[in-house]
N, C-alpha and C positions, 0 to 999 in steps of 0.2 A: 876798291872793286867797282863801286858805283861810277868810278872815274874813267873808267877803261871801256863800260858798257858805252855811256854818253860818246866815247872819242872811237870807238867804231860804229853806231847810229850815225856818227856825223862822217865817216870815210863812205859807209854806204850812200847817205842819202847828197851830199857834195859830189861823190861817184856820178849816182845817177842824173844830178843838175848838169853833171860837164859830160859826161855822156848823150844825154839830146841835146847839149848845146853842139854839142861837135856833129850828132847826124842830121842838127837843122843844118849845119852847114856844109855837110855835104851834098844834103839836097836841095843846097840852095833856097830853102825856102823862108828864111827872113830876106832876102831879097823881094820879094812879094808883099812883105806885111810893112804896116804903115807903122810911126809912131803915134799911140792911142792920146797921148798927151804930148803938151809942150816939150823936144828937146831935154831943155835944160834939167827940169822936174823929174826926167822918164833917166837921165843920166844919174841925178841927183839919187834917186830912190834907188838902184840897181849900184852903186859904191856904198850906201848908208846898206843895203844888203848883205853886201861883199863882208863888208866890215861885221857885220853881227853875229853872221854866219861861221866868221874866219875864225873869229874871238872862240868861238865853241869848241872847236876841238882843241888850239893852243889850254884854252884853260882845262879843259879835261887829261890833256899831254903834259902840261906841267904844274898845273896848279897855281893857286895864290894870283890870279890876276883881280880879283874883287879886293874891295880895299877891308871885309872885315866876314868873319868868320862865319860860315853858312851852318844852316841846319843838315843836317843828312836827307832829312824829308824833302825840303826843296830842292835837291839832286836828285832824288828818285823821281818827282814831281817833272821837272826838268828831262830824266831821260824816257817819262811817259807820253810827257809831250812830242818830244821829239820822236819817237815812233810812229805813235799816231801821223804827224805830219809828213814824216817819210811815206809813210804807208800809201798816205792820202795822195802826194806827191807822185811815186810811182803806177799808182792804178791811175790817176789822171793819164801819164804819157802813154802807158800800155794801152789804155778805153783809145785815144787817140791816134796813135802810130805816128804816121806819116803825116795823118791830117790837123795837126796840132802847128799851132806858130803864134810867134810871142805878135800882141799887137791888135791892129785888126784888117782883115786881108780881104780880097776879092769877094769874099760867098762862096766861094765852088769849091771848099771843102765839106761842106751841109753840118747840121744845128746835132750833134750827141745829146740824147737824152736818158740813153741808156746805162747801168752798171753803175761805176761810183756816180754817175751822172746824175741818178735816182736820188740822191742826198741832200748832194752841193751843186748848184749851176757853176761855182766857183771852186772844184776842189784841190786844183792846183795852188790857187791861191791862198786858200781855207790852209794847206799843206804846208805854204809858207812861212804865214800867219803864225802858225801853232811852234815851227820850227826858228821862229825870232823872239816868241815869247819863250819858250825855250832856254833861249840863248841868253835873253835878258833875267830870266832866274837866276841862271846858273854862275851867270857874268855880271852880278849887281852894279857894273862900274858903269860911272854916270855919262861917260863916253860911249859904251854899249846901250845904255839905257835911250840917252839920245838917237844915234843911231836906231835902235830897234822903232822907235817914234814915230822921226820922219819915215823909216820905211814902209810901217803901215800905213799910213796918211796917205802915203804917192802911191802904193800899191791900190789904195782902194780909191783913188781918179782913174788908177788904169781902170780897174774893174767896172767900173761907173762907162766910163768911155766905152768899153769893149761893149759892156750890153746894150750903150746907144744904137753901138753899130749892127750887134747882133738883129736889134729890134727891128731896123731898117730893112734890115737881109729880108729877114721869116717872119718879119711881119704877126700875122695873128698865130700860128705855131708858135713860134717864142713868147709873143703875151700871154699863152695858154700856159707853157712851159713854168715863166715866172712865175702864175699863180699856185702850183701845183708843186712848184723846188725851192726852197729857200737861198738866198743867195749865196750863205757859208752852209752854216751848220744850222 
């Protein structure tokens, strides 16, 4: 039963990731946004993703991908996480809309402080985060496990990057901001 909860968290919250992937690109708006880190690293982290992500619902749809027997608790563990991260995940896009873009862009979309905003200055990625650990529960294999690694690592230079550039933007708002939001959780 526990297997079937995790493998629709994961149709929902996969759902939602290609779903604004597809309306930034309709509105053109990663056109606009830079890459926050090196290329290579910024490709590297977003396939070491893909991959972590993928594994999730394959093993919840068929099972038996970890190489030795799980507890029950670490798949309830596994699909609490992944809710929460879904959860986090989608109030990020909604707080956002239109003004949301991977990277770091012009300025002239202005600094969110508000709603999930109140929590995490990162909750999209806080969303991620929780959603790769997640995966690496539920997916003990040492290919997933890697994977989930590097993708926290590169994800958190984006994050580093982004709030250099954030700080540049808004200046003393956003130093105010940082002291007042934790960066995840």
């Amino acid at each position: 039963m526990i297997r079937w909860v995790i493998f629709i968290e994961c149709i929902v919250f996969l759902g939602a990731v290609a779903g604004f992937m597809l309306f930034q690109r309709w509105r053109d708006e990663d056109a606009k946004a830079h890459y926050p880190i090196p290329r290579r690293p910024f490709v590297i982290g977003k396939i070491t993703m893909g991959i972590s992500w993928g594994i999730l619902p394959v093993q919840a749809a068929r099972g038996r991908l970890h190489t030795w027997p799980l507890p029950e608790l670490r798949q309830y563990m596994a699909a609490l996480l992944l809710l929460v991260g879904t959860a986090l995940s989608i109030a990020a896009f909604a707080k956002l809309g239109s003004r949301i873009g991977f990277g770091t862009s012009d300025g002239q979309k202005g600094l969110s402080t508000t709603g999930v905003y109140r929590i995490s200055r990162n909750p999209m990625f806080t969303g991620f985060y929780l959603v790769t650990l997640a995966s690496m529960l539920a997916v003990p294999h040492l290919v997933n496990i890697c994977c989930g690694i590097v993708t926290t690592a590169i994800h958190h230079r984006i994050v580093l990057a982004e709030e250099r550039s954030l700080l540049e933007q808004y200046g003393a708002d956003y130093e105010a901001y940082k002291h007042k939001v934790r960066r995840y959780l």
